[in-house]
N, C-alpha and C positions, 0 to 999 in steps of 0.2 A: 470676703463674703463667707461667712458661716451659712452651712447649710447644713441641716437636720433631715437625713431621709424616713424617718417614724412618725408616725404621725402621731399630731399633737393635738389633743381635745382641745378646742375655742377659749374655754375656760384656762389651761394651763400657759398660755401663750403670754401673755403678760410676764410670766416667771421666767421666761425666755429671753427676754429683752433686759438692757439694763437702763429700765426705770426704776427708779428709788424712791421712798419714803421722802415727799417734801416736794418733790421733780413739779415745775410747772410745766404743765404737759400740751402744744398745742396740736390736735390728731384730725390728720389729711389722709382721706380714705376713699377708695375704692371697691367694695365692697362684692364687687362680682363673684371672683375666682374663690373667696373665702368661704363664702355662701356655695358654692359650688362644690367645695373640697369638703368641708362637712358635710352636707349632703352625700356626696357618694360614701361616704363614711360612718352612715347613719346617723349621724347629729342633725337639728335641726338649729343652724344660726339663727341669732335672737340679738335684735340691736340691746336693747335695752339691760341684757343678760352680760353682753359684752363690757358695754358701758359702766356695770357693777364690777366686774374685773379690773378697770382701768383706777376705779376711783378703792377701792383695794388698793390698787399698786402702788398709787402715788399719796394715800393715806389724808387723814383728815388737816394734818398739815399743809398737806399738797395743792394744785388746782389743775383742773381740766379745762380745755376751751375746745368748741367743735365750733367749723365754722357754717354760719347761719346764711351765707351773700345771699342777696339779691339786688340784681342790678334795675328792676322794675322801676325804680323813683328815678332813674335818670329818662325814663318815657314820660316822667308828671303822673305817672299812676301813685295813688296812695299808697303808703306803705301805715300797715299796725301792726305795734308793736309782738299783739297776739296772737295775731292769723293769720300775717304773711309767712309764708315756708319759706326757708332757703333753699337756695339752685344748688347746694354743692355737699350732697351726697344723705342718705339714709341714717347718718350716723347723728348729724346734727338736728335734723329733724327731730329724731328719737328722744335724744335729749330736752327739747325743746318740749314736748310732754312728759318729760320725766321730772315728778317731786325732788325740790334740791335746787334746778336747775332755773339760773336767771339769765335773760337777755339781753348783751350791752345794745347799745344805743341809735347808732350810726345805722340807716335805713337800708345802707349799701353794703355795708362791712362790718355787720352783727355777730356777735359770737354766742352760742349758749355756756356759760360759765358756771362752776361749782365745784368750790373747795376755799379755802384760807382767802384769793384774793377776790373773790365776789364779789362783795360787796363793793372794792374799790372798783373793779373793772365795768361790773353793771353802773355806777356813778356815775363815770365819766359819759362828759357832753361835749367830744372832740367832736367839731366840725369836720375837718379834713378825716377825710379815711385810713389815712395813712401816715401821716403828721406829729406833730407836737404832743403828749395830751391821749394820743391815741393806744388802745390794745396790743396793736404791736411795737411801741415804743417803751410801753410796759413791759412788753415779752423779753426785750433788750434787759430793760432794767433788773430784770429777775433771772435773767440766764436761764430764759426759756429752753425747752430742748422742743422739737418737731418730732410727734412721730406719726411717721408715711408710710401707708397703704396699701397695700397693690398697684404700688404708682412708682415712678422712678423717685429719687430723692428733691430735683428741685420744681419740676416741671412744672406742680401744681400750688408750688408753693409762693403765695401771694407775699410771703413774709421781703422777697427778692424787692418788691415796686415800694415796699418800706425805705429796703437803703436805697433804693435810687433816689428817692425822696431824700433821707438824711442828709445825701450827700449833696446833692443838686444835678441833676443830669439834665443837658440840653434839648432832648429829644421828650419828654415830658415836661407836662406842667398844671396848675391847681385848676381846676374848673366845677364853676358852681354849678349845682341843680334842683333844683326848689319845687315840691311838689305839697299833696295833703299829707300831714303826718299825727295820726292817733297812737298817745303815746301810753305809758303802761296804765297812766289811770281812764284812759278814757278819751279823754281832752282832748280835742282837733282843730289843727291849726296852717297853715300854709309855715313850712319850715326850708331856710334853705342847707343844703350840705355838701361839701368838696371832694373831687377824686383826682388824682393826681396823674392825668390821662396820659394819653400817648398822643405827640403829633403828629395828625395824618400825611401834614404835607413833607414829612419824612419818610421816605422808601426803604422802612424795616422790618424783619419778621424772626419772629423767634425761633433760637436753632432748639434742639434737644435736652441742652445744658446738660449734654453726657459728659463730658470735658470737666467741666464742674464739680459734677455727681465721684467723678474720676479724683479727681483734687481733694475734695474734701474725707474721703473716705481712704484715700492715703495717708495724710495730714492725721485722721482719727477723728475727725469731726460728725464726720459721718458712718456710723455702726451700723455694717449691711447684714440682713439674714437672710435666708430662705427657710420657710414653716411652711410643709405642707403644699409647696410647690409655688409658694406665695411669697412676694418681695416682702421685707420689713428695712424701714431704716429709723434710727433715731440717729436725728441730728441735733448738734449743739449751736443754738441757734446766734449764740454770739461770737464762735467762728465763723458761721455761714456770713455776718455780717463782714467780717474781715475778709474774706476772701472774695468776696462779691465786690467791697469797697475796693478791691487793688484790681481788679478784672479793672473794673470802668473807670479808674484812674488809669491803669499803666497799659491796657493790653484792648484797647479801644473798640470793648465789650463784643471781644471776637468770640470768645466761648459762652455770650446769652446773647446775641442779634447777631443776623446779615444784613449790610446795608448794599443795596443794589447801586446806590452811587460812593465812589471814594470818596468824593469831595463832602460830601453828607458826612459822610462817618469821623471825616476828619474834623470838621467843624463843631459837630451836634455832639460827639462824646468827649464829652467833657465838665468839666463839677468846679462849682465856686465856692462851695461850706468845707471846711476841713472837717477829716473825719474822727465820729465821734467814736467812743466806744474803748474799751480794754484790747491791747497792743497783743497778738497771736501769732507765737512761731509755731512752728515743726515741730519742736521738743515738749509743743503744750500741748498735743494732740491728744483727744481723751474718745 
């Protein structure tokens, strides 16, 4: 963990981190303490301000994704394209009025996008959230990196129910939900689309993924900071997938769930699809 006790203007934080020219970048925020720490600083945080820094960083070659969720279309309430705001944070929001920026698809699991792969990532019409086809199956593809927020490294990171998906875990599974969906022209239509839930009649709850956050950031996967009194990680997101893959294969996903029955945990973790992805030791740690 590097930690910086000077404080860093909002603006120069970026220069901090090692994102680079090209970096597809997916950014998982909490925005509190950041806002809080310029402020007593006399800056005034500016989403929109930050977000020209990020897109600086990672340069016209690069992309950005913020994520857009909302889980509202699993009620049968409409989701459009236009108006519905995402639940998960002020960043993606932002974006989502910022010139540049387009919106993929999925009514559940939207991202606002902008840089090089845009136009591909707003295209896709994956069904499943998480799936085949999907943004984060992309993120794989392109050797995404995470960067996380005022948050611990994996805790909020959805990218985690991608590989359990990948790989196939017994305690999930695809479930449809079909609501009104207005899409970027206009057009309304009853659509249905998948999320790859969790089974209730399983007795599981998520631990901290401190354990994890611990693993990966030895490994070098995950590059921890402190700015400003503020977490940062950038994670390389196609180790995250390796390490996550051998948890719930080999170590009967003791460091991301408790299961309050043995016999559950011994039956239910467990995977049928072999896994995909570029093979990651110790010595690859970046």
């Amino acid at each position: 963990m590097i930690n910086d006790n000077v404080y860093v203007p909002y603006a120069q934080i970026a220069d901090r981190l090692p994102i680079c020219k090209g970096d597809v970048l997916y950014v998982i925020s909490d925005l509190l303490d950041i806002a809080k720490v310029c402020r007593d600083n006399g800056e005034r945080f500016e989403c929109e301000r930050f977000i020209e820094y990020l897109q600086e960083a990672v340069g016209e070659e690069g992309t950005l994704l913020f994520p857009t969720f909302n889980w509202d279309f699993c009620k049968g309430i409409a989701f459009d394209y236009h108006k519905t705001k995402g639940k998960t944070g002020a960043l993606g929001n932002a974006a989502l009025k910022t010139s540049g920026f387009k919106r993929t698809q999925h009514p559940l699991y939207s991202f606002a996008v902008w840089g090089k792969l845009q136009s591909t990532l707003s295209g896709l019409d994956n069904k499943s959230a998480f799936g085949e086809n999907s943004p984060f199956e992309y993120m794989h593809k392109y050797n995404a990196k995470a960067l996380i927020i005022g948050l611990a490294a994996s805790i909020k990171n959805t990218y985690i129910h991608y590989v359990e998906q990948m790989i196939g875990v017994d305690f999930r599974y695809e479930k449809d939900f079909s609501a009104l969906y207005a899409d970027e022209g206009g057009a309304i239509e009853k659509r249905t689309y998948s999320m790859y839930v969790r089974d209730l009649d399983i007795n599981l709850q998520a631990t901290s993924f401190a354990e994890i956050d611990n693993i990966m950031s030895t490994l070098g996967i995950s590059k921890d900071f402190i700015i400003n009194n503020v977490s940062f990680h950038v994670v390389d997101l196609s180790g995250m997938f390796e390490i996550v893959s051998l948890e719930l294969r080999y170590n009967h996903a003791n460091n991301l769930y408790t299961f309050t029955d043995k016999k559950a945990k011994e039956e239910y973790v467990c995977v049928h699809k072999p896994i995909i992805g570029r093979k990651f030791t110790a010595k690859e740690g970046r």
